[in-house]
PyMOL Python script that loads the backbone (N, CA, C, O; Angstrom):
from pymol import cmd

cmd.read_pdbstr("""\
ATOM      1  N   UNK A   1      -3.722 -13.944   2.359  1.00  0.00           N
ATOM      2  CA  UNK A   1      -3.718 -13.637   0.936  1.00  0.00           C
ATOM      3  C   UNK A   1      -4.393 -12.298   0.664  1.00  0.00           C
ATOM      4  O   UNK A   1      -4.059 -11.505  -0.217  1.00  0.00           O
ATOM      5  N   UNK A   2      -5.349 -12.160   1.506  1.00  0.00           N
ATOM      6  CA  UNK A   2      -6.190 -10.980   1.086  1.00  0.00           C
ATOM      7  C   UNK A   2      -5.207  -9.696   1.496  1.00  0.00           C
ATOM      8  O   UNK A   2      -5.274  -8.684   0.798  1.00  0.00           O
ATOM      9  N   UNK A   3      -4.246  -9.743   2.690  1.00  0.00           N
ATOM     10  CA  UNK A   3      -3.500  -8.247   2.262  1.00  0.00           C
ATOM     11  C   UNK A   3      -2.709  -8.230   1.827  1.00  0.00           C
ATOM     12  O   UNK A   3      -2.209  -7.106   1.788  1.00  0.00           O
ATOM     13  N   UNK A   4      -1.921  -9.331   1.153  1.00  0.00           N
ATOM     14  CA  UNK A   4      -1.505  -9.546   0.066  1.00  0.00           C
ATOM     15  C   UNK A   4      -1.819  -9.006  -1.376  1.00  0.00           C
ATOM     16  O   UNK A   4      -1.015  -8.543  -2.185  1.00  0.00           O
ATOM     17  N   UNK A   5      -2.978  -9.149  -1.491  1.00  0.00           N
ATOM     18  CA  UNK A   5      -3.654  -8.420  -2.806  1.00  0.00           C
ATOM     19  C   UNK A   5      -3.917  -7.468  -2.244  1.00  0.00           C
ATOM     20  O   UNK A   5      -3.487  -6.668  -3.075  1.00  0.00           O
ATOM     21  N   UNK A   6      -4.306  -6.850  -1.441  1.00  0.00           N
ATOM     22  CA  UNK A   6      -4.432  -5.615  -1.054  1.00  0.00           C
ATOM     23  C   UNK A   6      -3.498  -4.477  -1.582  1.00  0.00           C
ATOM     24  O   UNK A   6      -3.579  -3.587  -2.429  1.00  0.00           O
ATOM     25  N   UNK A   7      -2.501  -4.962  -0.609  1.00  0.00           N
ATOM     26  CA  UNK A   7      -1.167  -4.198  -1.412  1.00  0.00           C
ATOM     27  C   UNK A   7      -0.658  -4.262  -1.813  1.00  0.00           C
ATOM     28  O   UNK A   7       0.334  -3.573  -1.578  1.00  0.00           O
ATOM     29  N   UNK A   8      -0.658  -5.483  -3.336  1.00  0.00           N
ATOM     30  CA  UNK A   8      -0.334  -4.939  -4.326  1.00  0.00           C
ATOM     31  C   UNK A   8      -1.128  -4.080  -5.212  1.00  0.00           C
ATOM     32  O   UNK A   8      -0.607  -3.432  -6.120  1.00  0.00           O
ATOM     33  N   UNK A   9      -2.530  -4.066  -4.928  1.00  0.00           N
ATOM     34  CA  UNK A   9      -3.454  -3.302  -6.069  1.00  0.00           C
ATOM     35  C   UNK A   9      -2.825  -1.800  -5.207  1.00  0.00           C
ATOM     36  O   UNK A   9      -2.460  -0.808  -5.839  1.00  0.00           O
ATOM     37  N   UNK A  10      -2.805  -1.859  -4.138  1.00  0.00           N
ATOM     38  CA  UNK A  10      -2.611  -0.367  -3.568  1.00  0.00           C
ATOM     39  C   UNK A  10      -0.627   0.147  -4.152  1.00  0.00           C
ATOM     40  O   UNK A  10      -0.121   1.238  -4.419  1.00  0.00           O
ATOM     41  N   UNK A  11      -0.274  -0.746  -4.136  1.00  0.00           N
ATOM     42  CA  UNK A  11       1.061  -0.211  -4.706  1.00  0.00           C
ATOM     43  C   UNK A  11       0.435   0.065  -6.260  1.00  0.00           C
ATOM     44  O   UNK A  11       0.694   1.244  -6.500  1.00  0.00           O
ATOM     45  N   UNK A  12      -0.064  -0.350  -7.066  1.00  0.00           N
ATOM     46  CA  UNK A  12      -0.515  -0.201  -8.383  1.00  0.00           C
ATOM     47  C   UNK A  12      -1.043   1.263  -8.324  1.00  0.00           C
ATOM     48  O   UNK A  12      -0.409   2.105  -8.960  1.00  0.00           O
ATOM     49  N   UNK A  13      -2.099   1.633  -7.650  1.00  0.00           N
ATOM     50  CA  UNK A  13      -3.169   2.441  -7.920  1.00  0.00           C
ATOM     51  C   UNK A  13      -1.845   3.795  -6.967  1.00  0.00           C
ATOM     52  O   UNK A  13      -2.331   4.919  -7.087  1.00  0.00           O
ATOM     53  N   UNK A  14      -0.753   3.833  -6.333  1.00  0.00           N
ATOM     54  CA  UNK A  14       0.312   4.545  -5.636  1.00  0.00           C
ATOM     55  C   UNK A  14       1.080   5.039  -6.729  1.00  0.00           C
ATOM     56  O   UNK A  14       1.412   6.219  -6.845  1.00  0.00           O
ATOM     57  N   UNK A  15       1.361   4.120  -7.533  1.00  0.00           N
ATOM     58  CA  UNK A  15       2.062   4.278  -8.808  1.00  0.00           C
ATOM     59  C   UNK A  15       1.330   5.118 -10.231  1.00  0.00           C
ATOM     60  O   UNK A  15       1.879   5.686 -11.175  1.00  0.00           O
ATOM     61  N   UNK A  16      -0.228   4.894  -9.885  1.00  0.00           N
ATOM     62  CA  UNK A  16      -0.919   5.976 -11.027  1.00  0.00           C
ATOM     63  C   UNK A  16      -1.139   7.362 -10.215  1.00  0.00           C
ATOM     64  O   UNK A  16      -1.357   8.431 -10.786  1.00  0.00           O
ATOM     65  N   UNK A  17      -1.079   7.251  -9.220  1.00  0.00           N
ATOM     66  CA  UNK A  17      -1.565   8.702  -8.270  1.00  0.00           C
ATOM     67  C   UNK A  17      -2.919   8.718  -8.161  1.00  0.00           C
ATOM     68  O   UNK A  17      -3.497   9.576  -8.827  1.00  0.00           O
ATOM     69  N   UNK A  18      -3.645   7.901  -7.413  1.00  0.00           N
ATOM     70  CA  UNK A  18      -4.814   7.530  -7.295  1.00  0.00           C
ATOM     71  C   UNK A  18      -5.490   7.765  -6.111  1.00  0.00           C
ATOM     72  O   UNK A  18      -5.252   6.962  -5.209  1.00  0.00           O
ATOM     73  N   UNK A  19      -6.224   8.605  -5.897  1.00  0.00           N
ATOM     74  CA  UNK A  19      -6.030   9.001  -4.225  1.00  0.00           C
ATOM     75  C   UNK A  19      -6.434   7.767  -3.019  1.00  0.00           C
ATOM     76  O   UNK A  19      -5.922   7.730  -1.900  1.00  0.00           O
ATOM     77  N   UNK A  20      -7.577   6.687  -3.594  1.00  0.00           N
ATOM     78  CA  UNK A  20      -8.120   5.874  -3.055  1.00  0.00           C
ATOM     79  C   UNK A  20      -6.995   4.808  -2.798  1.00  0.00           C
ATOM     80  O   UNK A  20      -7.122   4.205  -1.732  1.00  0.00           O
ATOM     81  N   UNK A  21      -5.913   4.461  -3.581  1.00  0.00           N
ATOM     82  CA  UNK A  21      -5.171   3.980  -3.468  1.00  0.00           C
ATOM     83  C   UNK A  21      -4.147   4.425  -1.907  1.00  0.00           C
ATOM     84  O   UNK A  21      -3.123   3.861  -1.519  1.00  0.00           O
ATOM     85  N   UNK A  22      -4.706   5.337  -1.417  1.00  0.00           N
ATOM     86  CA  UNK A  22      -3.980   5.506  -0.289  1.00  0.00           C
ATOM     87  C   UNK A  22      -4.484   5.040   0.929  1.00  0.00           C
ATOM     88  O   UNK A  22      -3.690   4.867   1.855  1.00  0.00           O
ATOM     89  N   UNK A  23      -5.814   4.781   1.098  1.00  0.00           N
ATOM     90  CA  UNK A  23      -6.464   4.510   1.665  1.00  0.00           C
ATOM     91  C   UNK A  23      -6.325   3.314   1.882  1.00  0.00           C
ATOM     92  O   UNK A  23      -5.926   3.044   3.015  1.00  0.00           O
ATOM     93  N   UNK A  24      -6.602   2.072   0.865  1.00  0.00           N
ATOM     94  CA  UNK A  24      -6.250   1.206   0.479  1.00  0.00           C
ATOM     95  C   UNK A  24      -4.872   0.514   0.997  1.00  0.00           C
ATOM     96  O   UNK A  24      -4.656  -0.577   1.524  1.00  0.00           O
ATOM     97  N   UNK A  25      -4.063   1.554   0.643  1.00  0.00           N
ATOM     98  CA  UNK A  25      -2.431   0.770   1.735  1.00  0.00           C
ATOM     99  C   UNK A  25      -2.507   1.046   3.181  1.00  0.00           C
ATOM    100  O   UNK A  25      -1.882   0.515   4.099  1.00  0.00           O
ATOM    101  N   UNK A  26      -3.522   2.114   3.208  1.00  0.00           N
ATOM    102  CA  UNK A  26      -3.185   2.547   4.963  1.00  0.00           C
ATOM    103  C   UNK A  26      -4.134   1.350   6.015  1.00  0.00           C
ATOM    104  O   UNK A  26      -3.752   0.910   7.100  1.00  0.00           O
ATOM    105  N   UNK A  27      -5.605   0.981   5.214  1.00  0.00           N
ATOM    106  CA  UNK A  27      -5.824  -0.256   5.680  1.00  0.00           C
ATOM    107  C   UNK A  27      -5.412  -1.304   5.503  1.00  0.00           C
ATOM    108  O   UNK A  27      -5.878  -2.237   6.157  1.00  0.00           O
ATOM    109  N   UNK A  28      -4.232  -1.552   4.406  1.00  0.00           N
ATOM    110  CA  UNK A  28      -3.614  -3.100   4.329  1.00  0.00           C
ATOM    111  C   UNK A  28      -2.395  -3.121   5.191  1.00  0.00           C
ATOM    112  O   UNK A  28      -2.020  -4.253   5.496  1.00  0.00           O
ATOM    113  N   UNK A  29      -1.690  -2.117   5.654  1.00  0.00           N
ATOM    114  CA  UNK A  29      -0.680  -1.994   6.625  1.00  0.00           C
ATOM    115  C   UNK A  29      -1.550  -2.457   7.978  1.00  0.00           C
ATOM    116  O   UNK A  29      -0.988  -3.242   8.741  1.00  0.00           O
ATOM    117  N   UNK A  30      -3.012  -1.962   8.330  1.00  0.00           N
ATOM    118  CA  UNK A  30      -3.505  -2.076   9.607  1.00  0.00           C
ATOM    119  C   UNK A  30      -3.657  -2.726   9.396  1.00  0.00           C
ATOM    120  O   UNK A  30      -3.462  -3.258  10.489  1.00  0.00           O
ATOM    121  N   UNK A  31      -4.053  -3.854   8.513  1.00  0.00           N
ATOM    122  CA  UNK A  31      -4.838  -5.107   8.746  1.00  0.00           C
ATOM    123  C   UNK A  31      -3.017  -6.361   8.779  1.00  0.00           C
ATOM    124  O   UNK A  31      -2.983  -7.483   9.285  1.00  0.00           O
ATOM    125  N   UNK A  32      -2.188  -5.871   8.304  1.00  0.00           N
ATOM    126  CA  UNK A  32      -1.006  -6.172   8.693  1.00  0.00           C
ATOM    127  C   UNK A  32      -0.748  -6.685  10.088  1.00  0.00           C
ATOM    128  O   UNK A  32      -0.607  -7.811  10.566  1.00  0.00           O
ATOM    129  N   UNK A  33      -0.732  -5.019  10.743  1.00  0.00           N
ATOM    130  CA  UNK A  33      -0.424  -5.127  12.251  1.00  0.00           C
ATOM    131  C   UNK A  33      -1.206  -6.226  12.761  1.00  0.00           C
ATOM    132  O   UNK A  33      -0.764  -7.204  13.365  1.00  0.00           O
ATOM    133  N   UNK A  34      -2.618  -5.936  12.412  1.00  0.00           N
ATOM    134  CA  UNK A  34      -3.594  -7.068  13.617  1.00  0.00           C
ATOM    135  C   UNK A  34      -3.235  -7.935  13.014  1.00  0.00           C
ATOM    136  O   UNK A  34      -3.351  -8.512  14.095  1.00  0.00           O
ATOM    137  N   UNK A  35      -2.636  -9.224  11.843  1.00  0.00           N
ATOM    138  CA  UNK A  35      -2.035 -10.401  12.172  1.00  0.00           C
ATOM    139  C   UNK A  35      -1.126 -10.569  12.552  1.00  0.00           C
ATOM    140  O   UNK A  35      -0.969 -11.644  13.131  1.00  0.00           O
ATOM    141  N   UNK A  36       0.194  -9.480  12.448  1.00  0.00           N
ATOM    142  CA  UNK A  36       0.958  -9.607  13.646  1.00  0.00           C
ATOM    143  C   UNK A  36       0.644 -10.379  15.256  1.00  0.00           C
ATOM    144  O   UNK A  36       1.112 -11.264  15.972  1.00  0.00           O
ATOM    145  N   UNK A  37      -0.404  -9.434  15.241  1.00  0.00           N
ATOM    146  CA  UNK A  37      -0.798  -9.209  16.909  1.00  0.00           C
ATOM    147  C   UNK A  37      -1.839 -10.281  17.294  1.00  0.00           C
ATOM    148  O   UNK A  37      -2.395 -10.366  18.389  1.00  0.00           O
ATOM    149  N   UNK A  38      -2.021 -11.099  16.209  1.00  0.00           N
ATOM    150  CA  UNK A  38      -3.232 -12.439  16.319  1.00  0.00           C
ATOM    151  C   UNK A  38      -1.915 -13.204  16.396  1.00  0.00           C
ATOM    152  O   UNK A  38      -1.666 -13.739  17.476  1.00  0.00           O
ATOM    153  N   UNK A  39      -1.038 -13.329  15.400  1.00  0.00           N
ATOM    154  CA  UNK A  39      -0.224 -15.018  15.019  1.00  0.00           C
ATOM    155  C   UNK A  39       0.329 -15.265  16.567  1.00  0.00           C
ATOM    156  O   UNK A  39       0.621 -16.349  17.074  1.00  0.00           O
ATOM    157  N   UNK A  40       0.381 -14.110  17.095  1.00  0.00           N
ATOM    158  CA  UNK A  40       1.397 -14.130  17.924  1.00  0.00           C
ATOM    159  C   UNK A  40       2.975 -14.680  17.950  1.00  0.00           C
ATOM    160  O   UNK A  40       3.480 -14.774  16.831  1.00  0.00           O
ATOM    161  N   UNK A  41       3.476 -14.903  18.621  1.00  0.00           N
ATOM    162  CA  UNK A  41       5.494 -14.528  18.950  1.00  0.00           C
ATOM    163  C   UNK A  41       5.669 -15.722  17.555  1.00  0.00           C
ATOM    164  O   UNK A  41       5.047 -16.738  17.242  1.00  0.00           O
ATOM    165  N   UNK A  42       6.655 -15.104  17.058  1.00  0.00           N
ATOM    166  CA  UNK A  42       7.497 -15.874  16.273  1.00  0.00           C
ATOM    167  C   UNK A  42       9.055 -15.350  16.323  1.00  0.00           C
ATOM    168  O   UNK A  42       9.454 -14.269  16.755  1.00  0.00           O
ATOM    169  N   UNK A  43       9.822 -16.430  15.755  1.00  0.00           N
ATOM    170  CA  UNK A  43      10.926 -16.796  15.678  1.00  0.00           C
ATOM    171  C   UNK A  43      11.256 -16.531  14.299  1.00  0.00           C
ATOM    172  O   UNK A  43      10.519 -16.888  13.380  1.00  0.00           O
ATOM    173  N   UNK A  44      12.700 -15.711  14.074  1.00  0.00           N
ATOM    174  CA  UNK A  44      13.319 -14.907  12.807  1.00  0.00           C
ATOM    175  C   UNK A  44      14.801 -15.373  13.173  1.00  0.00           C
ATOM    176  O   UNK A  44      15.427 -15.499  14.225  1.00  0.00           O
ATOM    177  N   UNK A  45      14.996 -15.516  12.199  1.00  0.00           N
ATOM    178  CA  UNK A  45      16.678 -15.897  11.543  1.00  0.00           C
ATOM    179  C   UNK A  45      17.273 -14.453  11.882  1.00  0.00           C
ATOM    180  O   UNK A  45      16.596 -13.681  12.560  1.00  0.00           O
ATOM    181  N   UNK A  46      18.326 -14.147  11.491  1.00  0.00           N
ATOM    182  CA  UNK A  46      18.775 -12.725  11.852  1.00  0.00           C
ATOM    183  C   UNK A  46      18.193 -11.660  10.393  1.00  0.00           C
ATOM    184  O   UNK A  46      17.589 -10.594  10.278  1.00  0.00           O
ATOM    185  N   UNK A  47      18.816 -12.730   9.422  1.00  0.00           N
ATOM    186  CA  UNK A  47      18.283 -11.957   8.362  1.00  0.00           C
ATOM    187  C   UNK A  47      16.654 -11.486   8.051  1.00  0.00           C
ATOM    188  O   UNK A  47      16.166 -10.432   7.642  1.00  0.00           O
ATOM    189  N   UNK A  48      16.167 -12.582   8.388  1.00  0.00           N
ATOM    190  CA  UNK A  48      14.648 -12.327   8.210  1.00  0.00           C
ATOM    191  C   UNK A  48      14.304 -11.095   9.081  1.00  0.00           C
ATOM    192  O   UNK A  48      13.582 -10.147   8.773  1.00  0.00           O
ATOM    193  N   UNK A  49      14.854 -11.270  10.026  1.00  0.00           N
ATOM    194  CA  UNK A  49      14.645  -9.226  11.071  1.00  0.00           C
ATOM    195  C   UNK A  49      14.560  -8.468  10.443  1.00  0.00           C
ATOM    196  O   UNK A  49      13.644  -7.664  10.272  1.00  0.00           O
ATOM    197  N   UNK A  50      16.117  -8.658   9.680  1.00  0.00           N
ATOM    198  CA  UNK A  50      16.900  -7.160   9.241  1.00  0.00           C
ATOM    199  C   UNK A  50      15.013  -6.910   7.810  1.00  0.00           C
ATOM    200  O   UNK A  50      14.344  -5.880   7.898  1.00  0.00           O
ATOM    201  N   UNK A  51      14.768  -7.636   7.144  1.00  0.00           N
ATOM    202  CA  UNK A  51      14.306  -7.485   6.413  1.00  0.00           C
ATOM    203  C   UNK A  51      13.126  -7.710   6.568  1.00  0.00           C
ATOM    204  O   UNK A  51      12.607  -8.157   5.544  1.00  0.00           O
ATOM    205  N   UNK A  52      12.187  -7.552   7.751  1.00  0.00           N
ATOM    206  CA  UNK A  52      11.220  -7.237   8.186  1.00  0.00           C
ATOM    207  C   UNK A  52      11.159  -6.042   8.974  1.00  0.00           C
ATOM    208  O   UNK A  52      10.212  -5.351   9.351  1.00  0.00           O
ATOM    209  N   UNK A  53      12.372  -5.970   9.129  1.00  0.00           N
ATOM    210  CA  UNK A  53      12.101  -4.106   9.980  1.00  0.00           C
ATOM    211  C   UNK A  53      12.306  -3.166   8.863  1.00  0.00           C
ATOM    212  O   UNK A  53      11.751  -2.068   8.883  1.00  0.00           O
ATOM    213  N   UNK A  54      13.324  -3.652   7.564  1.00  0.00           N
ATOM    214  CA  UNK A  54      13.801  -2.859   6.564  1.00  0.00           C
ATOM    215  C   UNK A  54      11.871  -2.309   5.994  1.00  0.00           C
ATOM    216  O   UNK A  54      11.510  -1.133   6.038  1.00  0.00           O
ATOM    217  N   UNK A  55      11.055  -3.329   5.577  1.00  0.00           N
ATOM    218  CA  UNK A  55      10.088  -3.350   4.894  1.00  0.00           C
ATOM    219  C   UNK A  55       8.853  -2.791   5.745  1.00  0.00           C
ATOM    220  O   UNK A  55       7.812  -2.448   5.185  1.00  0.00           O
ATOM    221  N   UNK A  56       9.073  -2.701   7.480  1.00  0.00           N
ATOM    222  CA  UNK A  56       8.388  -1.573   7.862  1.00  0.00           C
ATOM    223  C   UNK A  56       8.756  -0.094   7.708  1.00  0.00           C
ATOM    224  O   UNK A  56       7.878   0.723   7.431  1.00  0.00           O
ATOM    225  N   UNK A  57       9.987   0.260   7.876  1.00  0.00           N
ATOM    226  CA  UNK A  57      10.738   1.209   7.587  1.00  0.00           C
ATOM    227  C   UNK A  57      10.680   1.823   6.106  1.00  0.00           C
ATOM    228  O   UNK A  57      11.474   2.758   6.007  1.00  0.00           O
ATOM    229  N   UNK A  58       9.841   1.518   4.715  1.00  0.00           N
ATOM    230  CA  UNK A  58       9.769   1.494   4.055  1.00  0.00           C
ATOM    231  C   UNK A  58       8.701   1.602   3.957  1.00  0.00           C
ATOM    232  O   UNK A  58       8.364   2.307   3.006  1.00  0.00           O
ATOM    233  N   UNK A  59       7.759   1.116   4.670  1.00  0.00           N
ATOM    234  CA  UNK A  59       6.134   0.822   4.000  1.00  0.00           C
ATOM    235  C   UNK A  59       5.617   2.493   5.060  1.00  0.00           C
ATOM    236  O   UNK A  59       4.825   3.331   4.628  1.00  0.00           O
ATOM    237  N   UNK A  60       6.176   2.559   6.153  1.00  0.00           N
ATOM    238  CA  UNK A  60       6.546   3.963   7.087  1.00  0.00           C
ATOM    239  C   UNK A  60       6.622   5.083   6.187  1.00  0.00           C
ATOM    240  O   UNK A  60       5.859   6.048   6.193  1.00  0.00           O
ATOM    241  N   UNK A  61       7.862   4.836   5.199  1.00  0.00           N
ATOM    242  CA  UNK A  61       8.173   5.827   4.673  1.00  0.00           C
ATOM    243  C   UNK A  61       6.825   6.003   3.436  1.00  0.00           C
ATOM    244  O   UNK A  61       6.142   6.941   3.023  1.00  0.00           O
ATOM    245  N   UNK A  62       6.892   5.009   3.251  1.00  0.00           N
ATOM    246  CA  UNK A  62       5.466   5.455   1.710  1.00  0.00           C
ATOM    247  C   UNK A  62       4.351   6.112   2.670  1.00  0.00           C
ATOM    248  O   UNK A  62       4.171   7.265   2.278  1.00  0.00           O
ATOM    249  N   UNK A  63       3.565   5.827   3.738  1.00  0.00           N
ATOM    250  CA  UNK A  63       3.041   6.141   4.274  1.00  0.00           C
ATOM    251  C   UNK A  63       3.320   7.854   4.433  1.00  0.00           C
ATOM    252  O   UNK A  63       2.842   8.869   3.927  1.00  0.00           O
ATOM    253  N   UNK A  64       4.026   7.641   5.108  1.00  0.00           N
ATOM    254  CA  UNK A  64       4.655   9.664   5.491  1.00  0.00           C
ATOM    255  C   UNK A  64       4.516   9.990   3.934  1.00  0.00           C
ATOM    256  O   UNK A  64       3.532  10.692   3.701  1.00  0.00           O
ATOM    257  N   UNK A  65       5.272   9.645   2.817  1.00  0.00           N
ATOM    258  CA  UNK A  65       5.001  10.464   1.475  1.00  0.00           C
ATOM    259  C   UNK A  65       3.238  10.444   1.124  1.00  0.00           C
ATOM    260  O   UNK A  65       2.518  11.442   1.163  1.00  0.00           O
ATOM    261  N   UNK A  66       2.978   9.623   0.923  1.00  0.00           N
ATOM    262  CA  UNK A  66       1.605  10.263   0.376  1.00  0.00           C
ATOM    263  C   UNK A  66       0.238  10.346   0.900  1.00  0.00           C
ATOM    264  O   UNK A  66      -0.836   9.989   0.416  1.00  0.00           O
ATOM    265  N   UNK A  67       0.671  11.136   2.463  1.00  0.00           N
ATOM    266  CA  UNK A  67      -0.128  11.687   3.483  1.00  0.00           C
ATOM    267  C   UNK A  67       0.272  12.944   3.971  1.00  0.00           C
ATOM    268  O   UNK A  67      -0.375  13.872   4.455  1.00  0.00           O
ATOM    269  N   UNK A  68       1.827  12.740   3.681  1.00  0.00           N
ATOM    270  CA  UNK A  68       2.100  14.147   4.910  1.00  0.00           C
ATOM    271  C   UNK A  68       3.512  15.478   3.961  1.00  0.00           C
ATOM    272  O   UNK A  68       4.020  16.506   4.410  1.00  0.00           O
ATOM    273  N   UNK A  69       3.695  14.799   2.612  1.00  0.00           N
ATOM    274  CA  UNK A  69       4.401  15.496   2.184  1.00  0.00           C
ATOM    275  C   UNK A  69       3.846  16.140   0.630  1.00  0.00           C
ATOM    276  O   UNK A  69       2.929  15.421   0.235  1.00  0.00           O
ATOM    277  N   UNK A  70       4.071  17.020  -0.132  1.00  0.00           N
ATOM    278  CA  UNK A  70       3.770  17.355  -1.397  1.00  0.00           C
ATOM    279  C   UNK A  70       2.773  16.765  -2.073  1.00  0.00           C
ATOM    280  O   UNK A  70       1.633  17.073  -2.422  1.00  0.00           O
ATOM    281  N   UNK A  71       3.480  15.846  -2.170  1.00  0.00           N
ATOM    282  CA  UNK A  71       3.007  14.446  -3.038  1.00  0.00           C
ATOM    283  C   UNK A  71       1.948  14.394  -2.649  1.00  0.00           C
ATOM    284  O   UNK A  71       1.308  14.182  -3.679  1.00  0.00           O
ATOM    285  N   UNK A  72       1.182  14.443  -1.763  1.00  0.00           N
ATOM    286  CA  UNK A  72      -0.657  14.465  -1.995  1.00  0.00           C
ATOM    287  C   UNK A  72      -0.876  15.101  -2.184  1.00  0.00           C
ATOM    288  O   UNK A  72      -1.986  15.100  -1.651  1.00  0.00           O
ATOM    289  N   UNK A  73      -0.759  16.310  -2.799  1.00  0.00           N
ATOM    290  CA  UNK A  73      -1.770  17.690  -3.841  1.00  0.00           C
ATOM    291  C   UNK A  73      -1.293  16.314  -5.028  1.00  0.00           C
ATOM    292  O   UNK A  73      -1.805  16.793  -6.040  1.00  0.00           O
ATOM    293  N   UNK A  74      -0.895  15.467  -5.325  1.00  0.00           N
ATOM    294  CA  UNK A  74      -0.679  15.030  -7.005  1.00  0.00           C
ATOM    295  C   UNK A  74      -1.431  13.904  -6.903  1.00  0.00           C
ATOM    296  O   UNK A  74      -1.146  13.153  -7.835  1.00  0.00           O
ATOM    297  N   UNK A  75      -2.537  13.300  -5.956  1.00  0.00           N
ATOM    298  CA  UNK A  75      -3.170  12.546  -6.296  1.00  0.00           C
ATOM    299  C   UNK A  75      -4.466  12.559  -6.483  1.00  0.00           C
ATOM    300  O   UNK A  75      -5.199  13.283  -5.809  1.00  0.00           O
ATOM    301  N   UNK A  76      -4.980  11.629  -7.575  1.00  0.00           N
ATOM    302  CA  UNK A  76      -6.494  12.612  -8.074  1.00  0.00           C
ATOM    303  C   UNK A  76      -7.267  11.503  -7.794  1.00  0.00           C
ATOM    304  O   UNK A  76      -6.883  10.429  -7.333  1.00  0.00           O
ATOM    305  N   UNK A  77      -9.010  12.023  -8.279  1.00  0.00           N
ATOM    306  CA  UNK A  77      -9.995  11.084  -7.648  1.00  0.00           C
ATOM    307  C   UNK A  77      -9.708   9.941  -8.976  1.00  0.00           C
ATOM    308  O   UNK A  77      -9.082   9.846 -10.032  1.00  0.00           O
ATOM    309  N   UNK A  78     -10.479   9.313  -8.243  1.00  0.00           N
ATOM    310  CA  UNK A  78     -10.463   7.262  -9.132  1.00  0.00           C
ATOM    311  C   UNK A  78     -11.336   7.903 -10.660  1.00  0.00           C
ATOM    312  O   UNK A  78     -11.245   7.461 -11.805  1.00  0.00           O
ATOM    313  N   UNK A  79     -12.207   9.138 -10.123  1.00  0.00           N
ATOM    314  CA  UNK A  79     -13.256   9.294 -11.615  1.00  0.00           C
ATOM    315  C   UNK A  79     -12.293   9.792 -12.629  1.00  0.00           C
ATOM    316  O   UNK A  79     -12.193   9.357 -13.776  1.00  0.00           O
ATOM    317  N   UNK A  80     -11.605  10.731 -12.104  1.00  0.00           N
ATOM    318  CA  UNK A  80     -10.281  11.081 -12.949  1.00  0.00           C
ATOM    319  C   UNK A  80      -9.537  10.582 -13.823  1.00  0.00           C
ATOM    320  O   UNK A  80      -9.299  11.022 -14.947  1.00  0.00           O
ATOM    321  N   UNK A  81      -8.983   9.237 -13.103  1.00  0.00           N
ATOM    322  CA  UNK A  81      -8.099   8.349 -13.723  1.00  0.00           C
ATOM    323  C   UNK A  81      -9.248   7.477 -14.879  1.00  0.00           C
ATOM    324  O   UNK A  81      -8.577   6.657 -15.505  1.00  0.00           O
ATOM    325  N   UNK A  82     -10.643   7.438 -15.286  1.00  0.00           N
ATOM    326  CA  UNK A  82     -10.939   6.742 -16.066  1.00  0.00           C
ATOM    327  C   UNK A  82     -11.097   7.490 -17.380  1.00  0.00           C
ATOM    328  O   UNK A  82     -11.305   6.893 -18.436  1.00  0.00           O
ATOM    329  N   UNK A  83     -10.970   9.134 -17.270  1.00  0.00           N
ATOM    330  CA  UNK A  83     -10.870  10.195 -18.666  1.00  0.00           C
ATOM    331  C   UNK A  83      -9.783   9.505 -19.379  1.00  0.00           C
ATOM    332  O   UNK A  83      -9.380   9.938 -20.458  1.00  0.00           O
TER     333      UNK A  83
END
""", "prot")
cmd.dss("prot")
cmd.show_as("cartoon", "prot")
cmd.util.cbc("prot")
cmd.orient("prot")
């Protein structure tokens, strides 16, 4: 549950341009991986794949945007967002 809420407050605070908010998804993606890598092997339908690789491929891509492209000169500090 907890990176669950994680990232959604971090998709929230992604959506105001919040810089901490990046931080925030980049540890709820890691804390992702390591239950991956605790639950250990599971079993997926075909569809459930397609749409677990779709949603890394995606969470990848947010990652690359607001670390490595433009789009981070546009995010400001948290003190910012309370003017």
């Amino acid at each position: 549950m907890a990176i669950v809420v994680s990232t959604v407050l971090a998709w929230i605070g992604l959506l105001n341009l919040l810089r901490p908010a990046r931080a925030v998804y980049l540890g709820s993606w890691c804390a992702y991986l390591l239950y991956v890598v605790l639950t250990g092997p599971t079993v997926m339908s075909p569809i459930g794949s397609v749409l677990d690789t779709a949603m890394t491929m995606v969470g990848g891509a947010i990652l690359g945007l607001v670390y490595l492209s433009e789009l981070r000169l546009g995010f400001k500090p948290l003190s910012e967002a309370w003017r």
